[in-house]
C-alpha positions, 0 to 999 in steps of 0.5 A: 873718816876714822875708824870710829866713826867707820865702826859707829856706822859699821854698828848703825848697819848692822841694827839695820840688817838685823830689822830687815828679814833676810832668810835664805833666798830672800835677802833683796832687802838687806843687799839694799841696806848694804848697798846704801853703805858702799853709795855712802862711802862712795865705792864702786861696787856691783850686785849679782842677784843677792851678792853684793861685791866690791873691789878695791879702787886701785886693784891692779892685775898682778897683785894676789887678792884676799877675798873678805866674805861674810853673809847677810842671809840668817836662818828662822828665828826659833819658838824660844825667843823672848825679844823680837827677833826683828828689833836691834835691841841693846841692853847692858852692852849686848846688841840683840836680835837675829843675825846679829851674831851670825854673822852680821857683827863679822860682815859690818865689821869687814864691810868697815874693814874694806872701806877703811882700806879701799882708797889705799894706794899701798897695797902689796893685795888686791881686795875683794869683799863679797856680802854673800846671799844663801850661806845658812841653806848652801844654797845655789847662789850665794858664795859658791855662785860668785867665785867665777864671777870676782877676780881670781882668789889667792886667800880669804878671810871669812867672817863667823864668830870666833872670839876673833880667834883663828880659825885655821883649819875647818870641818867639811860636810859629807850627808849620805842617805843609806839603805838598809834591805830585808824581807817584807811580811806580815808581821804575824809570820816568822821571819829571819830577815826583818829590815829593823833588826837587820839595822841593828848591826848596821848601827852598831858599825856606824857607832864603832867604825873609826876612819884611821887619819886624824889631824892635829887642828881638826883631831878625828872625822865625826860620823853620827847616824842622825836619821831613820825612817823605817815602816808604814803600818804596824802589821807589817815588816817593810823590805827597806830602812833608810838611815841619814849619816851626817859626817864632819871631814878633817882636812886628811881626807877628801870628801871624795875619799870618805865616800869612797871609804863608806861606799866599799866597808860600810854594810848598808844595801846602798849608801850615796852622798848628797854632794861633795863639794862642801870639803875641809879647808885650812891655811898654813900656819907659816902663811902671813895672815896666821902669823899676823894674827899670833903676833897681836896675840890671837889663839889658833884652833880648828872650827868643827862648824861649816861655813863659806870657806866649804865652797873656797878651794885658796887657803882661807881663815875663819875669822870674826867677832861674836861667839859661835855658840850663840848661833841659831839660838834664842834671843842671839846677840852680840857684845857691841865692843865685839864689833869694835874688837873686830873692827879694830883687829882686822885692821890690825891685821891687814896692816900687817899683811897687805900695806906695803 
């Protein structure tokens, strides 16, 4: 099999997935499409609940393994869409359609990838390629429930959009929900300690505080208070106001730093994360993969959007066709020689890294 003919199929897949719902949790149907292709190919693959994974046919004990991910799950399709977000659509180059740029274009291009070098017997890695289930939602069973279920990782590429650029470094993602305390009363009583112009300086600290460790790939973490929810009649003041404070890590801190950090300065009543296992990842920029990467001429850069790389803990790098700013939005699509870009680069790539 050839690469193009590899690719051909690899876009064949991909129309495939994007008419095939694949929310969140429910991505049954599109494991089966994937599944169909490592039957084809004739790969010895396995499936855990929605995951479907393979590994190479001579992987050997001993060797480090690189883990190609993507995923096959999407988000809901928005009101704004003028195509059928089901029907793969391809007008002037572009290939429409839900997922189709986040991230089916990535997961068919390292599917292609995969199967391109899973009969090598040359190695100096081992391979791993999972097509993970409930990235979108950072749900309980996609990447993250795989990761003591696939041989041990040394080193991942994880496939979003990047214009097939490096990713080298990603933000993490703490969300805090906050309190803010006051008095209650009725509204037509004095009263000194009203909860919402209380909140008005905890805002003003949330917009003005600064954590002092920036970073060069990833510049300075990101705090934004994006929710409030304060009050249930008009008549009355209530004793709490609960904020939402949305913050994107650099890889100078942990996410256990940073709460650490808001749980003794901030002026909330209580402040408390929902999780902290969604941290910063990068690779070094000496690893092999980057250096790669720069030698066939693809730029370096520091990703501010959250990917399977929060769950990983090995150095790993964002990596893929399509553009990230066409994401979750209305008719989202992908240029079908971005598929083959991507295809070809990863290829590319790998051959430098991993053939002996």
């Amino acid at each position: 099999m050839t690469q193009q003919e590899l690719t051909s199929d690899a876009i064949s897949l991909l129309k495939k997935l994007i008419e095939t719902q694949s929310f969140s949790s429910e991505e049954d149907q599109t494991a089966l499409h994937i599944e169909d292709w490592f039957k084809r190919y004739k790969v010895d693959y396995k499936r855990t609940q929605h995951n479907v994974w393979a590994v190479n046919k001579y992987f050997e004990e001993g060797k480090p393994t690189l883990l190609l991910n993507s995923h096959h799950d999407t988000v809901k399709p928005n009101s704004a869409y003028t195509k059928d977000p089901f029907k793969a659509i391809v007008e002037d180059g572009k290939l429409f359609g839900l997922g189709s740029n986040d991230a089916g274009g990535c997961l068919v291009s390292l599917i292609a990838t995969f199967t391109h070098f899973y009969n090598r017997e040359d190695l100096k890695y081992n391979l791993v390629i999972v097509a993970s289930a409930e990235e979108e939602s950072s749900g309980p069973n996609g990447l993250n429930s795989m990761l003591s279920v696939i041989p041990e990782v040394d080193v991942a590429i994880v496939g979003e959009p990047t214009l097939m650029n490096l990713a080298v470094a990603e933000k993490g993602l703490v969300v805090f929900d906050a309190v803010v305390s006051g008095t209650p009363s009725h509204a037509a009583h004095p009263n000194d300690d009203n909860v919402l112009y209380n909140a008005i300086e905890v805002l003003q600290w949330f917009k003005d505080f600064r954590f002092e460790k920036g970073s060069e790939a990833l510049g300075d973490v990101k705090l934004t208070v994006t929710q409030i929810n304060a009050g249930k009649q008009h008549n009355a003041v209530p004793a709490h106001l609960d904020l939402v404070v949305d913050v994107r890590v650099n890889d100078a801190y942990s996410n256990a730093e940073i709460a650490e950090i808001l749980q003794k300065q901030s002026p909330c009543t209580s402040i408390t994360p929902r999780s902290l296992r969604l941290n910063s990842s990068s690779i070094p920029m000496d690893h092999d993969l980057v250096k790669a990467g720069m030698a066939i001429g693809r730029s370096t850069y520091g990703s501010p959007t959250l990917s399977d790389q929060a769950v990983l803990t090995c150095p790993s790098l964002k990596l893929g066709p399509g553009d990230s700013t066409r994401s979750h939005s209305a008719d989202e699509f992908i240029y079908v020689n971005e598929i083959e870009e991507g295809v070809r680069i990863y290829i590319e790539l790998l051959n430098q890294v991993i053939v002996g």
